[in-house]
C-alpha positions in Angstrom: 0.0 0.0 0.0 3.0 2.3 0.7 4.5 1.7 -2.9 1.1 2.3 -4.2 0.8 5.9 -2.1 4.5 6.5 -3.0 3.6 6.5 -6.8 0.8 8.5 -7.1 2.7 11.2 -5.5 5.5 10.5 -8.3 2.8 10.6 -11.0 1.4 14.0 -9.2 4.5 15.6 -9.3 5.5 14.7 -13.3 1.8 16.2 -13.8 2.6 19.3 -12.1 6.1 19.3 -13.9 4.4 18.8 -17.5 2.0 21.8 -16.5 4.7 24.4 -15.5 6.7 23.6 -18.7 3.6 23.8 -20.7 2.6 27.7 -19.2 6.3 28.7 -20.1 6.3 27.7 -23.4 2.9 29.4 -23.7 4.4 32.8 -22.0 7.6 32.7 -24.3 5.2 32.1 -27.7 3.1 34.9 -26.9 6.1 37.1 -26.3 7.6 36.3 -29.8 4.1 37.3 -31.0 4.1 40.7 -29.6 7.3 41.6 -30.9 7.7 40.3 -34.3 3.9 41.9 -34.7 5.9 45.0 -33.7 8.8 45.0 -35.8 6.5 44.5 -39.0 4.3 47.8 -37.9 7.3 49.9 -37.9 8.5 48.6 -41.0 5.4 49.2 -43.1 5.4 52.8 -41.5 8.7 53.5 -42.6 8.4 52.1 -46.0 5.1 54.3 -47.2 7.0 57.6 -45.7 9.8 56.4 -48.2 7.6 55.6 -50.8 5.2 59.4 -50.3 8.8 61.4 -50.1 10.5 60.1 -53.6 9.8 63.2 -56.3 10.9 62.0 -60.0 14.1 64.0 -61.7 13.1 66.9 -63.8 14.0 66.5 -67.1 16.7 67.9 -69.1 16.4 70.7 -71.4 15.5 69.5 -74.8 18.7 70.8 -77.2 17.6 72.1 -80.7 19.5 70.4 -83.4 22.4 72.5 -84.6 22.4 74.1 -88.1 23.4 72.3 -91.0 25.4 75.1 -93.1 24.4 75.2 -96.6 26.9 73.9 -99.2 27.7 75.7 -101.9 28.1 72.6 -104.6 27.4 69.3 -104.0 31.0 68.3 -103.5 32.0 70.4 -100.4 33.1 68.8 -97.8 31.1 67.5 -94.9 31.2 69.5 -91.5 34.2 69.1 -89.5 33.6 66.3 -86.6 33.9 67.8 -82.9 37.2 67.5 -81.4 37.4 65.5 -77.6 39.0 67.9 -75.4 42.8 67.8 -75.0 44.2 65.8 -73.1 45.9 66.4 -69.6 49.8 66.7 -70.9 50.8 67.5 -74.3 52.1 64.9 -76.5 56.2 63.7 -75.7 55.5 65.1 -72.0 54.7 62.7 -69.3 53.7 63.4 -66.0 56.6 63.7 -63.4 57.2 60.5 -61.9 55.3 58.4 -64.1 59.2 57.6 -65.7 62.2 56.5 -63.8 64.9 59.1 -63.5 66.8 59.3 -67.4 64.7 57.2 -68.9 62.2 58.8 -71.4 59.4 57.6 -73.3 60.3 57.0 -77.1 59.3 59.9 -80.0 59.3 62.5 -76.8 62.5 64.6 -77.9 63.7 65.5 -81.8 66.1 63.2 -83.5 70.1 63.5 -82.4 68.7 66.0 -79.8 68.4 64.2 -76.1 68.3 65.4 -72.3 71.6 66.1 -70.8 72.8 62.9 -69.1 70.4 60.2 -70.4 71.9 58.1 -73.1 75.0 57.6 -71.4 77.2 60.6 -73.0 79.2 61.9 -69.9 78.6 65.7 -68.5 79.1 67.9 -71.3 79.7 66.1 -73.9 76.9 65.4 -76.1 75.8 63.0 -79.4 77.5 64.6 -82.6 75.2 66.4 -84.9 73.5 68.9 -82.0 75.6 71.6 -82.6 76.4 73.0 -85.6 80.6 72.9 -87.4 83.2 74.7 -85.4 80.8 75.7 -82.7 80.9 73.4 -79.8 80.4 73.9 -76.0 83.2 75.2 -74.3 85.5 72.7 -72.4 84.4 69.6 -75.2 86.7 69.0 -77.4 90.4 69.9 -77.1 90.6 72.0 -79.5 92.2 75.7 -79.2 89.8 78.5 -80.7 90.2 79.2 -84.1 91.4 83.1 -85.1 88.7 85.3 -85.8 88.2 85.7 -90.0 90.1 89.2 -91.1 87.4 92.2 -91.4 86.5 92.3 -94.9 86.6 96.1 -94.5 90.2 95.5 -94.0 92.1 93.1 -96.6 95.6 93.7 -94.3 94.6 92.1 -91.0 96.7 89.7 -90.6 98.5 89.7 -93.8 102.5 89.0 -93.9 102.9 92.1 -96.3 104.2 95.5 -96.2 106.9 96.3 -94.2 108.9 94.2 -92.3 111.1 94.3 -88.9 112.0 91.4 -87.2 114.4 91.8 -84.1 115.4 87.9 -82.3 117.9 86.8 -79.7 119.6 83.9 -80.5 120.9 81.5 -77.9 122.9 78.2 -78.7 125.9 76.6 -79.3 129.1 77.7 -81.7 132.3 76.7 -82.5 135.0 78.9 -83.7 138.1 77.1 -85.6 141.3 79.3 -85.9 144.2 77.9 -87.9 147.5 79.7 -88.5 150.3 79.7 -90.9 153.1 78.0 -88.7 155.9 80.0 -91.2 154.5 83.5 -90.5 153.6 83.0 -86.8 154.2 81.4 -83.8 150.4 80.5 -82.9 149.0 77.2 -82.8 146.1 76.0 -83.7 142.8 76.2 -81.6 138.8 76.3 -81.4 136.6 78.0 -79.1 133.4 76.0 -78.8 130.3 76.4 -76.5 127.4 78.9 -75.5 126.5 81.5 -78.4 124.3 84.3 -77.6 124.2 87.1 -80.1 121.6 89.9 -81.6 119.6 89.1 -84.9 118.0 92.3 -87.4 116.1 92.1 -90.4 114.4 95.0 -92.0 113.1 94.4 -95.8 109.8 94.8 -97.4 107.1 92.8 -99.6 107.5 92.6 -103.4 104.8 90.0 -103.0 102.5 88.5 -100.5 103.9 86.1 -98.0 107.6 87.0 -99.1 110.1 89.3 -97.8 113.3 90.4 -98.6 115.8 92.6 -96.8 119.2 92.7 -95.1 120.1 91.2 -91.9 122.5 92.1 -89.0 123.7 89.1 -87.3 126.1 88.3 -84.2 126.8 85.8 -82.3 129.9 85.1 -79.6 131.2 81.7 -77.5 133.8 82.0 -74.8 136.7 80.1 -73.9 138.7 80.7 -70.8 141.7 78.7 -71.2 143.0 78.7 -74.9 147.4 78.7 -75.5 147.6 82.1 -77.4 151.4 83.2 -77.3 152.4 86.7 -79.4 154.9 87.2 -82.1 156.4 89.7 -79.4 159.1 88.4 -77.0 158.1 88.5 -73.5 159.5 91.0 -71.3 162.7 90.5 -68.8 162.1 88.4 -66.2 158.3 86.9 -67.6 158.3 83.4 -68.4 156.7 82.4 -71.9 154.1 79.7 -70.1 152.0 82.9 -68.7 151.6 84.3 -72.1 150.6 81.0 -73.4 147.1 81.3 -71.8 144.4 83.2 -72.7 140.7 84.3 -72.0 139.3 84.4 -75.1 136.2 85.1 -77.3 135.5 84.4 -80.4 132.8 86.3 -82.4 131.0 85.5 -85.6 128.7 88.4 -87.6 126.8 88.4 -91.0 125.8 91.5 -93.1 124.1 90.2 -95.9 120.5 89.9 -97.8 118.0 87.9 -96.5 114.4 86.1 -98.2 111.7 84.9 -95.8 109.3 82.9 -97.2 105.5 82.5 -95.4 103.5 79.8 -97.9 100.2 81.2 -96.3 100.6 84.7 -96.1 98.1 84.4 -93.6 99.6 82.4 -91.4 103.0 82.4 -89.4 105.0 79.1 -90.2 107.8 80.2 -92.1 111.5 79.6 -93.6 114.1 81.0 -95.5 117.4 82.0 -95.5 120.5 84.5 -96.0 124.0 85.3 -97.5 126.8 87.8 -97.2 129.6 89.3 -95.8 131.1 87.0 -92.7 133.9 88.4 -90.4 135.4 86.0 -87.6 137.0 87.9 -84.9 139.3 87.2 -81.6 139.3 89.1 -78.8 141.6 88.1 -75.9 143.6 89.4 -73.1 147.0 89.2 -74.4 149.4 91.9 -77.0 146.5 91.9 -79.6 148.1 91.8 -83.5 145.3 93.3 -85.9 146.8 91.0 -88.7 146.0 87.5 -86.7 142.7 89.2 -84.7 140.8 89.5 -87.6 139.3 87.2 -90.8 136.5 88.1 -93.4 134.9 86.0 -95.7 131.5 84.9 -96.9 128.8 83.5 -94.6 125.3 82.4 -94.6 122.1 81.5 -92.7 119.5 78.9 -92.6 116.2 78.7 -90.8 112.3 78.0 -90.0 110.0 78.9 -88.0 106.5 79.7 -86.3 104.9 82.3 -84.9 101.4 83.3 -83.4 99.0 87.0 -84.2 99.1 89.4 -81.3 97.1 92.2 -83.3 96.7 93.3 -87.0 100.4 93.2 -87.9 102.4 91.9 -84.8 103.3 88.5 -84.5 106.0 86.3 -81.8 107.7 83.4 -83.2 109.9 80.5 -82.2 113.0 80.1 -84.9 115.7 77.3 -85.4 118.5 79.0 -87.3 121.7 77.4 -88.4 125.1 80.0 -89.3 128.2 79.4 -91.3 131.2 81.3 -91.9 134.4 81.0 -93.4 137.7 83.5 -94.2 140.5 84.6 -93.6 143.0 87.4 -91.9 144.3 90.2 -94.1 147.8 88.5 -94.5 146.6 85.3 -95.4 148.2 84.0 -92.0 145.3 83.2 -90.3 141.9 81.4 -91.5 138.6 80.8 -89.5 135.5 78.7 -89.7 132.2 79.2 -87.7 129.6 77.1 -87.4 126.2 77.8 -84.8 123.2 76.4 -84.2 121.0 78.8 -82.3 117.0 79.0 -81.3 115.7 82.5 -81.2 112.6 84.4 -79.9 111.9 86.9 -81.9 109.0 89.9 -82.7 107.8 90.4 -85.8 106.0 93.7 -87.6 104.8 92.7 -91.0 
């Protein structure tokens, strides 16, 4: 009877529990109701406001056609078709940054004409053909400036004609050969050899352009400080010979004679040419001097070439090679003497 008591009251209770779960569900359903029934109100509301607000876009402006222009014959040409507006850069110009740095789009510069630095031509220097014969940027091409063309009001500018003066200083080397009769004196034989330096004058004039003629004054001496050089006269009582028996002495060589200098572009300043005349061979020294043994003339000669650069209309400098012979002898036939010099000279020119 106890188990019988014992579930009923188990049945009662699952009853109860089944009833409790049952007004939940109930409570939660009609919840649900209420606010999905909610939702839907608002959202019709909203919807017609939406729908009473929306006006339509007026519409545009009708545009009348535009004129067709009469045509004079039936075989002119249509209208012209409308151009698109231009575009944002011209042609051959890019926006910046759109190319790396030296690299430019092709067609955008002229031919043989090209940025400074781009196609791999060092700093100033650029592709041949940009700038037009003789004219170049300064610092290219190693290349000393040309001399500006003579005026053509003035056929003389730089010219070699007209007068002429040309005043040098020659500096070399010369040697001086002295040989003596042994019958007629007793002087031996010696040469005086080493540094020349001397004077050089030319004056002439222009029979023709590019070519001078003239006379020239020439000079040139080399020292020697230890040459034997004993006199015809006996020494004096108590002097022994040896001390006349050396001798400073110098030996000088001169030309008077006629000269022709050639220029084979009268124009410009490379030059040669060459001389002939009198020659006289002198000694000068520190012993009893004998005018008959001091002393030889003869003929002589000259021999250069040269090259020289415009300072102004008729002024020029030049750099000369010059070579100088000379031969004779003294006026007793006791004494003969041969020069020979090479010298450079600087020299200024008026011609």
């Amino acid at each position: 009877m106890q188990d019988g008591v014992q579930d009923g009251v188990q049945d009662g209770d699952a009853e109860l529990t089944r009833a409790r779960y049952y007004r939940t569900f109930l409570g939660m359903n009609g919840r649900f109701r209420a606010i999905t029934g909610a939702v839907a109100s608002v959202t019709l509301v909203l919807c017609a406001a939406s729908a009473a607000g929306q006006t339509a876009p007026p519409a545009p402006p009708a545009q009348a056609p535009a004129p067709v222009p009469e045509s004079s014959s039936e075989g002119a040409s249509p209208a012209p078709a409308p151009q698109a507006p231009p575009s944002q850069y011209p042609p051959g110009q890019a926006p910046p940054s759109q190319y790396p740095p030296g690299q430019a789009p092709p067609g955008q510069y002229p031919q043989n004409q090209y940025p400074p630095g781009q196609y791999g031509y060092p700093a100033g220097q650029y592709p041949p053909g940009q700038y037009p014969p003789q004219q170049y940027p300064p610092g290219q091409y190693p290349y000393p400036p040309a001399l500006p063309p003579a005026s053509v009001d003035d056929p003389e500018h730089h010219v070699h004609d007209g007068f002429y003066l040309r005043l040098s200083l020659p500096l070399g080397w010369q040697s001086t050969h002295f040989e003596f009769d042994s019958g007629s004196t007793r002087r031996t034989d010696f040469t005086v050899a080493g540094f020349a330096a001397g004077l050089d004058l030319r004056l002439g004039g222009t029979p023709a352009q590019g070519l001078a003629i003239g006379v020239q004054i020439l000079s040139t001496s080399a020292r020697d400080t230890d040459v034997s050089l004993p006199s015809d006269e006996p020494p004096a009582d108590g002097e022994p010979i040896a001390e006349q028996e050396r001798s400073d002495v110098v030996a000088s060589s001169s030309l008077l004679g006629f000269f022709v200098d050639y220029f084979p572009n009268a124009r410009e300043n490379w030059h040669l040419g060459a001389s002939i005349g009198l020659a006289t061979n002198v000694i000068d020294h520190d012993g009893v001097g004998d005018p008959e043994l001091d002393n030889a003339g003869g003929l002589g000669g000259a021999l250069w070439t040269g090259y020289g650069w415009w300072l102004s209309k008729n002024w020029s400098i030049a750099c000369l090679g010059q070579l100088n012979l000379s031969m004779g002898e003294s006026s007793s036939e006791a004494m003969k003497a041969r020069s020979l010099s090479l010298v450079g000279m600087a020299s200024v020119l008026y011609h």
